[in-house]
C-alpha positions as CSV (number, residue, x, y, z in Angstrom):
1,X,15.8,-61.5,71.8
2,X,13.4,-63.0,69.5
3,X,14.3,-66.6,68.2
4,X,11.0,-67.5,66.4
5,X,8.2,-65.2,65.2
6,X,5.9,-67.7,64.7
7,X,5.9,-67.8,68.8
8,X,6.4,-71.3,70.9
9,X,3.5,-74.1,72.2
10,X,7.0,-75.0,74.0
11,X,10.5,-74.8,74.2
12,X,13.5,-77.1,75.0
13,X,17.3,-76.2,75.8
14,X,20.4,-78.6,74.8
15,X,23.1,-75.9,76.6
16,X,25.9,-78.3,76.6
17,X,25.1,-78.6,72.9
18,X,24.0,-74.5,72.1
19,X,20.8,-75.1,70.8
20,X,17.3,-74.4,71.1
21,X,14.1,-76.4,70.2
22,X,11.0,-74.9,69.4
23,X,7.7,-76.2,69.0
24,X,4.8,-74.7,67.7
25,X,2.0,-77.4,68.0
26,X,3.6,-80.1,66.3
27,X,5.8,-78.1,64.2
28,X,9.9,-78.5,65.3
29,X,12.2,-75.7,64.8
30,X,15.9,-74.9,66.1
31,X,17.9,-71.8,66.9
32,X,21.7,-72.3,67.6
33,X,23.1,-70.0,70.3
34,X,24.5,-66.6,68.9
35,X,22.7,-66.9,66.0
36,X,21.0,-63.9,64.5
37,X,17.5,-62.9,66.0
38,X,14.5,-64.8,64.3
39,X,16.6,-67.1,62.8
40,X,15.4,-70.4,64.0
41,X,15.4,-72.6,61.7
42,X,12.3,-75.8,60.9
43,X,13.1,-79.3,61.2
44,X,9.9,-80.8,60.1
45,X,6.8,-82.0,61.6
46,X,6.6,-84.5,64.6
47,X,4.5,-87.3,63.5
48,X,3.2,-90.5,66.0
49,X,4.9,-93.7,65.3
50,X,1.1,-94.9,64.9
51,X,0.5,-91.8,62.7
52,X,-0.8,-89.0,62.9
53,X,0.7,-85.4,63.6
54,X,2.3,-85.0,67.6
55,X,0.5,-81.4,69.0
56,X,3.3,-80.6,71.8
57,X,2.6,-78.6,75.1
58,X,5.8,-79.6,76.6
59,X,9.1,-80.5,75.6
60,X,13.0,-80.8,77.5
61,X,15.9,-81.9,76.8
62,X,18.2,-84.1,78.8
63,X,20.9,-86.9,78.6
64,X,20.9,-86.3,74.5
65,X,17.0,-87.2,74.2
66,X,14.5,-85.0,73.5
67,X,10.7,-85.5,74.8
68,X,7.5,-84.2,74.5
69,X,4.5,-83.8,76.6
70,X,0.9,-83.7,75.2
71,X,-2.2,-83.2,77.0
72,X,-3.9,-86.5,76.6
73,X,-2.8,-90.1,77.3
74,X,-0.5,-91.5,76.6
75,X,1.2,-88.2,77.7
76,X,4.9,-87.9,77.1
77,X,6.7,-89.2,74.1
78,X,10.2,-89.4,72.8
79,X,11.3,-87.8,69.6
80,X,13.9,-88.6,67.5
81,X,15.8,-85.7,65.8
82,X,17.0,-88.6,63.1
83,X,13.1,-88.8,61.5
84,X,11.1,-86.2,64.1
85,X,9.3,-89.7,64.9
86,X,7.6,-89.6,68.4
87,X,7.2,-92.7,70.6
88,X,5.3,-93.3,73.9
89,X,7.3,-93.3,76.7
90,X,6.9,-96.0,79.4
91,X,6.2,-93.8,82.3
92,X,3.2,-91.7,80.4
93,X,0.6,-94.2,81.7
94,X,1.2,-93.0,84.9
95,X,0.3,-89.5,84.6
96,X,-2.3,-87.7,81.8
97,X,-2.4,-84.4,82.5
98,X,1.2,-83.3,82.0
99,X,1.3,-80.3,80.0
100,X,4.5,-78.5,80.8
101,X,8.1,-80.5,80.7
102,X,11.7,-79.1,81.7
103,X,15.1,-80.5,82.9
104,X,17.3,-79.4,85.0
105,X,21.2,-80.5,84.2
106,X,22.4,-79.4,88.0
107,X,20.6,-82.5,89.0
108,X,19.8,-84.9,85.9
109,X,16.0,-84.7,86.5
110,X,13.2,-84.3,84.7
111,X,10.0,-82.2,85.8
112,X,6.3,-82.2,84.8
113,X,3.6,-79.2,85.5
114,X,-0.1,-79.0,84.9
115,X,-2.6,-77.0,85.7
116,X,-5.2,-78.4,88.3
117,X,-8.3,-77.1,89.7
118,X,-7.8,-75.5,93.4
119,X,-11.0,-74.2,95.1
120,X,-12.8,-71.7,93.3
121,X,-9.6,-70.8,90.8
122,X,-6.4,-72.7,89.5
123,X,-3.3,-74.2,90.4
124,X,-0.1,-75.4,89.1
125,X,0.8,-79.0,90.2
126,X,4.8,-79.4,90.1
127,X,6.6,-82.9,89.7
128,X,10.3,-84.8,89.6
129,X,10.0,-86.9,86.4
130,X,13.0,-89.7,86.5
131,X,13.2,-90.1,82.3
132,X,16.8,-91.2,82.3
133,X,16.5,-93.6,85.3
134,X,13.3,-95.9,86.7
135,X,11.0,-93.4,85.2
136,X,9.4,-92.5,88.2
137,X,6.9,-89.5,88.8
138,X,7.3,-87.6,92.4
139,X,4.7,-85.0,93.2
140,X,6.5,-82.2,94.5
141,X,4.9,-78.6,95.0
142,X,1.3,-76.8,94.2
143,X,1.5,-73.5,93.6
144,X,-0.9,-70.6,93.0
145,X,-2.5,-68.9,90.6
146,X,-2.5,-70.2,86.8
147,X,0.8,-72.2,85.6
148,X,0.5,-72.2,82.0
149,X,4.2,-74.0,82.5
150,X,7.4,-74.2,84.7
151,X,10.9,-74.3,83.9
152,X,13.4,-75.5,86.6
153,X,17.3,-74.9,86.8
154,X,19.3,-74.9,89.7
155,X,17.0,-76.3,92.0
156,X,14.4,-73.4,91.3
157,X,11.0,-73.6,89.7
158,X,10.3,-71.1,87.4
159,X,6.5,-71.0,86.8
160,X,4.9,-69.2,84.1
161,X,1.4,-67.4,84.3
162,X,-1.1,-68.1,81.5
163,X,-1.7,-64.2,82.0
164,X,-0.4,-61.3,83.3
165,X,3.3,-61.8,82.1
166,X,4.5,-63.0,85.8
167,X,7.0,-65.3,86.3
168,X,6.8,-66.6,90.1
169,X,9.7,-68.8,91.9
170,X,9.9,-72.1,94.3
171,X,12.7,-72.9,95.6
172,X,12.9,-76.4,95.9
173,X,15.1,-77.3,98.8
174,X,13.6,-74.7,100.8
175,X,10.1,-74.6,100.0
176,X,9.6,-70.8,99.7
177,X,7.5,-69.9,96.7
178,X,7.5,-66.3,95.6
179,X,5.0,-64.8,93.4
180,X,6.6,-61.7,92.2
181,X,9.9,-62.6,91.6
182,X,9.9,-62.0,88.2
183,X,8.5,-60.1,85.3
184,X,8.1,-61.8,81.7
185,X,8.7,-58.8,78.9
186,X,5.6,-60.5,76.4
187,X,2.2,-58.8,76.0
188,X,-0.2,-59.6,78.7
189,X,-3.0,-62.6,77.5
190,X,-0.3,-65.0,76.4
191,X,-2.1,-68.1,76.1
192,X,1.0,-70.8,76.2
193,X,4.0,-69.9,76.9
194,X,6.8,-72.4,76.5
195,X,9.9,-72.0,79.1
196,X,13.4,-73.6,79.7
197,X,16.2,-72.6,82.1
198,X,19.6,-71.6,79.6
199,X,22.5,-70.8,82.0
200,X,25.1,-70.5,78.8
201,X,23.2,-68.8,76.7
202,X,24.7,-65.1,76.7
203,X,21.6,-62.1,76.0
204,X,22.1,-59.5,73.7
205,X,23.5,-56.1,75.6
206,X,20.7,-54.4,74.2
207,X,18.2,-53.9,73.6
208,X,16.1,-55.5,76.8
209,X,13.4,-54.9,79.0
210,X,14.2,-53.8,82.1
211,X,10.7,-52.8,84.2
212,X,7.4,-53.6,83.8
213,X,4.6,-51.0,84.7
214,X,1.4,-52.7,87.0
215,X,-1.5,-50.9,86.4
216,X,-4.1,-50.8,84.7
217,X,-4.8,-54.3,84.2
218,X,-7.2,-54.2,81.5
219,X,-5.2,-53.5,77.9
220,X,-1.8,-53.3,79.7
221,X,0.3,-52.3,77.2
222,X,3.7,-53.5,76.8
223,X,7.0,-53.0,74.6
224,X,9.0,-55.3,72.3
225,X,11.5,-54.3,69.3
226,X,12.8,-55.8,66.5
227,X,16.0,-54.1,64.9
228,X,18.7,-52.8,66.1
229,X,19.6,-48.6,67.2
230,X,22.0,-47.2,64.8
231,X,23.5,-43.6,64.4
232,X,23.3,-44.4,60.9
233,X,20.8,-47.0,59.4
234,X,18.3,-43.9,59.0
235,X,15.7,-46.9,60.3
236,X,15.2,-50.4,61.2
237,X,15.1,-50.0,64.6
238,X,11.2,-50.7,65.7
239,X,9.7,-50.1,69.3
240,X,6.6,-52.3,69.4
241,X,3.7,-50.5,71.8
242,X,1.3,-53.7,71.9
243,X,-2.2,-54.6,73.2
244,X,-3.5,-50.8,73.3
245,X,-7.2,-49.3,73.6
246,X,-8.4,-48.3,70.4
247,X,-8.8,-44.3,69.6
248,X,-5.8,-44.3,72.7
249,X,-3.4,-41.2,72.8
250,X,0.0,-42.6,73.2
251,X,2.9,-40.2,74.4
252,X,6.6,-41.8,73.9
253,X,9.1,-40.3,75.7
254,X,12.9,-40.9,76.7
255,X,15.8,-40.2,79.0
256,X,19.8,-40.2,78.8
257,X,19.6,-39.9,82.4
258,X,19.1,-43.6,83.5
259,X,16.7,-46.1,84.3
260,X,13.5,-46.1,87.1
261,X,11.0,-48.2,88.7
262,X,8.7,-45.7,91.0
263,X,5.2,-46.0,91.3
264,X,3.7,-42.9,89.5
265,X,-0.6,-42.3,89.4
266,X,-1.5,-45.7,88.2
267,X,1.8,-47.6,87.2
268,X,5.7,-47.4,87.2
269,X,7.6,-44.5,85.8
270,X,10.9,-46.5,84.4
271,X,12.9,-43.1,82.9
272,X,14.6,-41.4,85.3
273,X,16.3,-37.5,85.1
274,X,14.6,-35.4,82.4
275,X,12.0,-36.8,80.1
276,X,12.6,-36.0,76.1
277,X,8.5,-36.1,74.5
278,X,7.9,-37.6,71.2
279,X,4.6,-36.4,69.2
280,X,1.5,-38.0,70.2
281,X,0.2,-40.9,68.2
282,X,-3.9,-41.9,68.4
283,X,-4.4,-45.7,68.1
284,X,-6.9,-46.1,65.4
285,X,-10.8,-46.7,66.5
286,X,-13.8,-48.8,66.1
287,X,-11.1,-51.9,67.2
288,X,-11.5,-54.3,69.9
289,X,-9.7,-53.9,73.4
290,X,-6.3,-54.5,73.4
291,X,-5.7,-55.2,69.5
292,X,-4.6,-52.0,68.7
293,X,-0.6,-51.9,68.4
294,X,1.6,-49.1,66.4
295,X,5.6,-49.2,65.9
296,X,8.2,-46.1,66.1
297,X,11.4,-46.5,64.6
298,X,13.4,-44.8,67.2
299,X,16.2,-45.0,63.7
300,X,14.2,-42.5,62.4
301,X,14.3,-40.3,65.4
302,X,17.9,-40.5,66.3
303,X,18.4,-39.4,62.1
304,X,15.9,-36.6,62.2
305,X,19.1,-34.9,64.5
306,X,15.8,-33.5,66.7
307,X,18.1,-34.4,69.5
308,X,21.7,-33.6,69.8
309,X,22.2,-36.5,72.6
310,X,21.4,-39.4,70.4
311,X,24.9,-40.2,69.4
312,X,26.8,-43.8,68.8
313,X,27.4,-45.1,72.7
314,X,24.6,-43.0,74.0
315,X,22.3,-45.5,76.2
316,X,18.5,-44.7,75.6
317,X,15.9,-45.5,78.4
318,X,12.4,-45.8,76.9
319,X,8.9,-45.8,77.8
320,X,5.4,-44.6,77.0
321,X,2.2,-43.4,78.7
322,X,-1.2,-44.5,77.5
323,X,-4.1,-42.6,77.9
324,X,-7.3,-44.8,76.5
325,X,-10.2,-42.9,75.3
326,X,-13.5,-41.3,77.6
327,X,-15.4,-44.5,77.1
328,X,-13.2,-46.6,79.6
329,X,-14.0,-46.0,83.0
330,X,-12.2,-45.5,85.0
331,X,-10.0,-43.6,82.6
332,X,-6.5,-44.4,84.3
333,X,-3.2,-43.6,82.6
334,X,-1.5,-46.7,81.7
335,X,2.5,-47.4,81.2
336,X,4.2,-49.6,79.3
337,X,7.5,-51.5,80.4
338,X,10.4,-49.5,79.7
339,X,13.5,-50.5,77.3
340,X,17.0,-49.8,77.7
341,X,18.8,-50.0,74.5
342,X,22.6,-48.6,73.5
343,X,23.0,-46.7,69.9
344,X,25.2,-48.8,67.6
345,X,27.2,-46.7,65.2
């Protein structure tokens, strides 16, 4: 569900309390929980109590407090929601390169992430952060690949790749760290992405993203929507195809059937049963890699009665194939994730 259009440098939850804080460098906004998509709200800018503006890579919030981390020293600040007025705190001598900040309410505490130079590549560097106690700052884990942030809840790290969309796991008490445990439905090349764990907050049935194709890994296109299906609007209900090849030949199709994840040529095919084809579109051309983006309001299609199927309490499962123009090589078929969505009347 999208809460903010404008995107997040960092999140923070306040579950007991049904909100959500967003930050967008050192713009604050709120979204309550169940309220209406892209409705957060802005609070204001965070200023330094010394002056000047607060840019936030890292915020959580815990114990009725909200912090912030910043890249730079001192690194992690306290903001007050009475004036958006952001202090040092105490314990950010001891650390400058947090970037990332979460709690976790199963166990009061606090963690930090950053990413750190391992070998000939990157690393994510993992730590208990004791905010509401002696302030103390625990390493805890290193793990793999390129942690643009983690979130923990429940005793699990949740750690966010810079790109690719992955979302990989540590389990804390255990010490088993697995990197495909999850898939993130954003485009592939997000730069920050903010993350908190939400345990009360309730998704919307539909629509949602439910598999993720692999392959190819240059332009990987993926899917978001804004709307919601209707029998009746007649349209409003967008399907997003993002980060495509220019002068690309993109085939939509759909099933009633039900949903898939099998490997197919050089991806996942996510529709199972038979396949219902949309016309072609061609992405425009002259464009840079992975810019080019077009939107079908699948409104539109279920009122154009093309399709006896598409009725009120009909679930849809969709996806599209990509086929990017003779000057890639190799010229592979991409997929995009796929999107399971149930028409309203």
């Amino acid at each position: 569900m999208l809460l903010c259009d404008s995107g997040s440098s960092a999140i923070a939850v306040d579950d007991a309390g049904g909100r959500v804080f967003i930050a967008q460098g050192a713009t604050l906004k709120r979204w309550n929980y169940g309220g209406a998509a892209n409705s957060a709200v802005t609070l204001g800018t965070v200023l330094r109590a010394g002056g000047g503006v607060l840019e936030i890579s890292g915020l959580a919030f815990g114990g009725g407090r909200l912090f912030a981390s910043v890249a730079a020293v001192p690194s992690i600040y306290e903001i007050s929601l009475a004036t958006l007025v952001a202090t040092p705190f105490a314990v950010s001598a001891q650390h400058p390169g947090v970037e990332g900040l979460s709690f976790d309410a199963s166990s009061g505490m606090f963690y930090a992430s950053e990413k750190v130079s391992a070998g000939s590549g990157y690393a994510g560097n993992v730590y208990s952060l004791d905010l509401l106690g002696t302030g103390a700052l625990t390493f805890l884990a290193q793990l793999p690949g390129i942690v643009d942030t983690a979130c923990v809840g429940n005793g699990v790290v949740y750690a966010m790749a810079e790109v690719g969309g992955a979302i990989s796991t540590y389990d804390l008490a255990t010490g088993v760290f697995d990197a495909d445990a999850l898939i993130a439905p954003w485009p592939y090349g997000v730069f920050a992405a903010g993350s908190e764990y939400a345990p009360s907050l309730v998704p919307p049935a539909s629509p949602r993203i439910y598999c993720h194709a692999t392959g190819p890994v240059q332009c990987a296109a993926v899917l978001t929507t804004t709307g919601a299906p209707s029998a009746s609007a007649g349209s409003g209900f967008l399907i997003h195809h993002q980060r495509l090849f220019p002068a690309a030949l993109v085939h939509p199709h759909f099933s009633l059937t039900g949903r898939a994840q099998l490997p197919f040529q050089s991806g996942l095919r996510c529709v199972t049963g038979q396949a219902f084809r949309l016309a072609p579109v061609l992405t425009n051309a002259g464009q840079p890699y992975c810019t080019q983006s077009l939107a079908l309001d699948f409104n539109a299609v279920i009122a154009s009665g093309a399709n006896p199927g598409l009725v009120v309490g009909q679930t849809v499962w969709y996806q599209a194939t990509v086929l990017p123009p003779a000057t890639v090589v190799p010229r592979k078929l991409g997929f995009t994730s796929g999107v399971e969505f149930t028409i309203a009347p």
